[in-house]
Backbone as CSV, one residue per row, in Angstrom:
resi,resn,N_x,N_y,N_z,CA_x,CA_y,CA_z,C_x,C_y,C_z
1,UNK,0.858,-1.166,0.000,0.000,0.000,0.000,0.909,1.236,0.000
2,UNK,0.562,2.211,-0.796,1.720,3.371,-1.331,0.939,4.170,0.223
3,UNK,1.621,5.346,0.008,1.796,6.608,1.116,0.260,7.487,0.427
4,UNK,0.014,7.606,-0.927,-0.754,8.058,-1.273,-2.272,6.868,-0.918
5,UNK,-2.207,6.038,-1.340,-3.173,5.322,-0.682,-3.802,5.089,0.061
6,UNK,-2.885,5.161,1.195,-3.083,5.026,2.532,-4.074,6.247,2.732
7,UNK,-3.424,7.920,2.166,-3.725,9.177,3.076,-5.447,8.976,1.746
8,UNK,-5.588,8.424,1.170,-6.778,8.602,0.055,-8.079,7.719,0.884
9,UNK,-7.409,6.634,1.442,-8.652,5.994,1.846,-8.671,6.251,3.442
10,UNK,-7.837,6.954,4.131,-8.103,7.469,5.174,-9.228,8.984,4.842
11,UNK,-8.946,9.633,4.014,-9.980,10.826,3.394,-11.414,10.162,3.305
12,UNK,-11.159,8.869,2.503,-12.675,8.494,2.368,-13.522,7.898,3.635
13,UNK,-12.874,8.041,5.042,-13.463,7.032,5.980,-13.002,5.689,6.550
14,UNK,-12.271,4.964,5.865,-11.854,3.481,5.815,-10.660,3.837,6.654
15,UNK,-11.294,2.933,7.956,-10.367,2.756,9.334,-8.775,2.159,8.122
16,UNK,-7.579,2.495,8.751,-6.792,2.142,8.345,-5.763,1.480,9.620
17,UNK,-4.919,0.606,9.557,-4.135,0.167,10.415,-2.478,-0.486,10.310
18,UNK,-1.587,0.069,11.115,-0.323,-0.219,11.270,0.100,-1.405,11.587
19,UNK,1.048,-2.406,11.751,1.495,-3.499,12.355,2.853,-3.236,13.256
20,UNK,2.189,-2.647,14.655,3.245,-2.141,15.280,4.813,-2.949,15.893
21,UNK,4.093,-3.984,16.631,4.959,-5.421,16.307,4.205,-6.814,15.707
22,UNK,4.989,-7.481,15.878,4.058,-8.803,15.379,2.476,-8.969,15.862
23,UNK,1.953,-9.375,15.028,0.167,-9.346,15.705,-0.381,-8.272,16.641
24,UNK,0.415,-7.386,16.257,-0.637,-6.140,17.068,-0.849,-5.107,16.112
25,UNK,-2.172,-4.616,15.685,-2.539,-3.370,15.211,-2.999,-2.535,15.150
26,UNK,-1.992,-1.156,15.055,-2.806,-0.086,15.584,-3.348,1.094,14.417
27,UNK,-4.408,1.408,15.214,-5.546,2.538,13.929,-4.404,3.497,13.729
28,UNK,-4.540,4.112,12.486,-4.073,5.229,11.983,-5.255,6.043,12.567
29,UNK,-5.152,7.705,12.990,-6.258,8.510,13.276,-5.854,9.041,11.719
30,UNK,-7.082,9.978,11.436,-7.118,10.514,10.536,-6.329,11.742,10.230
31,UNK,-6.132,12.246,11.507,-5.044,13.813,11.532,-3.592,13.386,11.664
32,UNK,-3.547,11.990,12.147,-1.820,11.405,12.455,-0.858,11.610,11.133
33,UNK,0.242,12.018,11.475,0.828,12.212,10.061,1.525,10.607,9.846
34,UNK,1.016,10.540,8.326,1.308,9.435,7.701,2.938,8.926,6.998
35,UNK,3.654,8.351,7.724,4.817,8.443,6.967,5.137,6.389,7.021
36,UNK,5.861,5.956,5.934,6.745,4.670,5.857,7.186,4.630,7.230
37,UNK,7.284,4.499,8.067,8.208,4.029,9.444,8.315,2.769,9.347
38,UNK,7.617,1.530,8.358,7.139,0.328,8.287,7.186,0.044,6.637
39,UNK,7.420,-1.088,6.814,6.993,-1.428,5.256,6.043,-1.130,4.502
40,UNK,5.351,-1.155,3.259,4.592,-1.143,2.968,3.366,-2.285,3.338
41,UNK,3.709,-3.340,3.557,3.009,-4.283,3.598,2.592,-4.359,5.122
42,UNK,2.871,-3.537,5.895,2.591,-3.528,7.326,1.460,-2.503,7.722
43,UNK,0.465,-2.024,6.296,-0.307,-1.610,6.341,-1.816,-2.146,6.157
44,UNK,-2.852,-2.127,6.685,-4.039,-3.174,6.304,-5.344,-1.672,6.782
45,UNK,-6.186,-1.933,5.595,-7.917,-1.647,5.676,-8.156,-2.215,7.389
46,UNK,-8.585,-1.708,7.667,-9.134,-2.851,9.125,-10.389,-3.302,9.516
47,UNK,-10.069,-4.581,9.949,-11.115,-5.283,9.723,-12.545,-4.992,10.048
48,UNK,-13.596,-5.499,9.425,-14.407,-4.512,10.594,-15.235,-5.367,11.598
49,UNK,-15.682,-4.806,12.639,-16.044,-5.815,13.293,-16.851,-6.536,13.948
50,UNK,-17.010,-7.514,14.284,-18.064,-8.346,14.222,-19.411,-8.650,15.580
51,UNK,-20.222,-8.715,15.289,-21.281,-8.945,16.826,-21.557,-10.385,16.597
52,UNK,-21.200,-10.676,18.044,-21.956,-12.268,18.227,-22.696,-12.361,19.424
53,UNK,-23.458,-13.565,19.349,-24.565,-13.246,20.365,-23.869,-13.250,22.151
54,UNK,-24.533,-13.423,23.016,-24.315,-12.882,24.265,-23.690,-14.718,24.716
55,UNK,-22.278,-15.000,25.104,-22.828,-15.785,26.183,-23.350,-16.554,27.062
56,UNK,-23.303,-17.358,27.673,-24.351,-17.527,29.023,-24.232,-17.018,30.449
57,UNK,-22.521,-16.961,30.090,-21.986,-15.903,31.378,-22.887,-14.708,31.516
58,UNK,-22.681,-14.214,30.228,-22.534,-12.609,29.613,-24.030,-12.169,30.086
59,UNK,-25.823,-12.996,29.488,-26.844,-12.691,29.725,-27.491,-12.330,31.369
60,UNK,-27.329,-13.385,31.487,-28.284,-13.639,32.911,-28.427,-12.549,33.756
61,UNK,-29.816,-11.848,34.153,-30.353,-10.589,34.646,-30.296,-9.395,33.506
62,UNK,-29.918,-9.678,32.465,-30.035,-8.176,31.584,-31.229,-8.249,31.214
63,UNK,-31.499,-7.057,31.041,-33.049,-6.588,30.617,-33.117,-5.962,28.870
64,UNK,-33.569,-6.850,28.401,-33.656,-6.570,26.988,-35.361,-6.104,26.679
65,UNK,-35.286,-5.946,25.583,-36.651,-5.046,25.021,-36.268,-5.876,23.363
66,UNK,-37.447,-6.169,23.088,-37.868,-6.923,21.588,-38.540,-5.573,20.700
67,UNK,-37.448,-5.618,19.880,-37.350,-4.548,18.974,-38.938,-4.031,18.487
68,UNK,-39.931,-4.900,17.781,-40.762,-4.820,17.338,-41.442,-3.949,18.276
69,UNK,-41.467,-4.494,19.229,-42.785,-3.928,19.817,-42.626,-3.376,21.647
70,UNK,-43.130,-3.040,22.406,-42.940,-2.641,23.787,-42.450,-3.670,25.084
71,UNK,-42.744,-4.732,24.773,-42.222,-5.752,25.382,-40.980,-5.504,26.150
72,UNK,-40.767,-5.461,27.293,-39.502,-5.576,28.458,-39.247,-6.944,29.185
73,UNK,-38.404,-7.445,29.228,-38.094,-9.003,29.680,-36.628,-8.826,30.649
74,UNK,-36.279,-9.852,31.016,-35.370,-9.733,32.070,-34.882,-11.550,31.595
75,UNK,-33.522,-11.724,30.902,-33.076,-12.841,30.925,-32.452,-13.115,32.294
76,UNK,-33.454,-14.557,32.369,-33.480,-15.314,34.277,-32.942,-16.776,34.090
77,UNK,-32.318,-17.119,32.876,-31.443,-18.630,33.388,-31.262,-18.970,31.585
78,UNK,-30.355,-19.980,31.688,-29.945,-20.434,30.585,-30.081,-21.859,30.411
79,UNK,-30.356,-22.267,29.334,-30.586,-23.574,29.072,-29.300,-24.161,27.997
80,UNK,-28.613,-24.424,29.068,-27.236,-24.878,27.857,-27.865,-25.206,26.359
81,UNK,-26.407,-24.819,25.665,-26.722,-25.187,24.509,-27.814,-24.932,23.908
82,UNK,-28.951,-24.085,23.730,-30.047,-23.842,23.221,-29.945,-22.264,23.561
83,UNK,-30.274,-21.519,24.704,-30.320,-20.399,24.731,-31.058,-19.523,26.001
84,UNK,-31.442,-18.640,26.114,-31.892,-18.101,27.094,-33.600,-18.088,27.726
85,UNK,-33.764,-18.117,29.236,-35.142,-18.378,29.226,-35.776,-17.132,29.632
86,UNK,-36.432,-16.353,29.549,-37.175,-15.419,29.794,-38.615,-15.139,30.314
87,UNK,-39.076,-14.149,30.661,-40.903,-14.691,31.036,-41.738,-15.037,29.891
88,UNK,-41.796,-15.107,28.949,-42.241,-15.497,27.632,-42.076,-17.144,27.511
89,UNK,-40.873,-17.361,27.593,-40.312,-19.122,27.362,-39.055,-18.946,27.159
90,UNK,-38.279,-19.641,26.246,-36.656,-19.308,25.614,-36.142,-19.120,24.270
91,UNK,-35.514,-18.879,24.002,-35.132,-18.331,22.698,-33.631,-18.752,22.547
92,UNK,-33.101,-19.198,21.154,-31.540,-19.332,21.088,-30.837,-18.151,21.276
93,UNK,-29.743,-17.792,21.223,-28.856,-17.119,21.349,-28.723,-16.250,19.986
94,UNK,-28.945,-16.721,19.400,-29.104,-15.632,17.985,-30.232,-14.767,17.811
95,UNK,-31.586,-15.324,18.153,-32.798,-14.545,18.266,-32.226,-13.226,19.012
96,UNK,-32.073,-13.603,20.318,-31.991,-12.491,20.924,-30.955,-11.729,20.190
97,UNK,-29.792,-11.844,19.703,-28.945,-10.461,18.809,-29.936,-10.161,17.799
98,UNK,-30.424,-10.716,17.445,-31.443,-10.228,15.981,-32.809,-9.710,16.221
99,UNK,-33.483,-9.900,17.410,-34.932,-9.553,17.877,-35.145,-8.892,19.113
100,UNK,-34.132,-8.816,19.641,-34.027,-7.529,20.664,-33.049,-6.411,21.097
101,UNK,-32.876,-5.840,22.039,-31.763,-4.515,22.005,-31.860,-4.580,23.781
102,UNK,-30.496,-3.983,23.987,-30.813,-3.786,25.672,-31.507,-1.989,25.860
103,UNK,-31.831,-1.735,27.035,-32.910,-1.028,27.604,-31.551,0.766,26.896
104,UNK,-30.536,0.289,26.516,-30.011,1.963,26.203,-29.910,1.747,24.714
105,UNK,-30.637,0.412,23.879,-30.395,0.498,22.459,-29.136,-0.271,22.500
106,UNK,-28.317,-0.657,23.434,-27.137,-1.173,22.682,-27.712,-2.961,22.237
107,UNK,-26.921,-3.665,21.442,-27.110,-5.142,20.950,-27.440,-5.795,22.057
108,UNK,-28.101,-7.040,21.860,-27.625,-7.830,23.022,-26.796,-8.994,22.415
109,UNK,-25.358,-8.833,22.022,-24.566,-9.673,21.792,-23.179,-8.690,22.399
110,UNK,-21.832,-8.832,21.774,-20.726,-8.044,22.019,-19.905,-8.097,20.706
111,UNK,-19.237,-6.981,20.589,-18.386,-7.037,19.409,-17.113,-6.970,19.557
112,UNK,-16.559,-7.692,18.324,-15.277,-8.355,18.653,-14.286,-7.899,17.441
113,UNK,-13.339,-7.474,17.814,-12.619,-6.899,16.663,-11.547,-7.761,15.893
């Protein structure tokens, strides 16, 4: 990736990232001045990143809200391997990232970079 490249798709938005030592990488900010200190190839787009569902640690007592509609629930136990039980009944672990939100809008899964 050239020097011009880099500063072109940092203009357009596209997180960009360094390889400071082995397996670690860090964001370029957008105002940081851009210079070779590194190879070229020690430059990468970065990845973007990913939500997966919650857990069984992670759920138990959060209070989610089902997107559709007014509904408030409180996940109260887990049923290995299948998913969470709620006052309704239970649901897998994917429903809930896809059919509800917690009580400030955030996911109910976590994201992982």
């Amino acid at each position: 990736m050239t020097l011009k490249e880099i500063r072109e798709l940092l203009k357009s938005g596209k997180p960009i990232q360094y390889q400071s030592i082995p397996n670690r990488w860090v964001k370029i900010m957008e105002d940081e001045s851009v210079s070779f200190a590194f190879s070229s190839t020690d430059y990468r787009i970065a990845p973007e990143p990913k939500l997966r569902p919650w857990k069984p640690e992670e759920a138990i007592g959060k209070v989610v809200k089902h997107k559709k509609d007014t509904l408030i629930v409180v996940v109260s136990a887990v049923i290995l391997f299948k998913g969470f039980a709620e006052s309704l009944g239970w649901h897998d672990f994917q429903w809930y990232l896809e059919n509800c939100e917690c009580l400030d809008g955030s996911p109910c899964g976590v994201v992982e970079n």
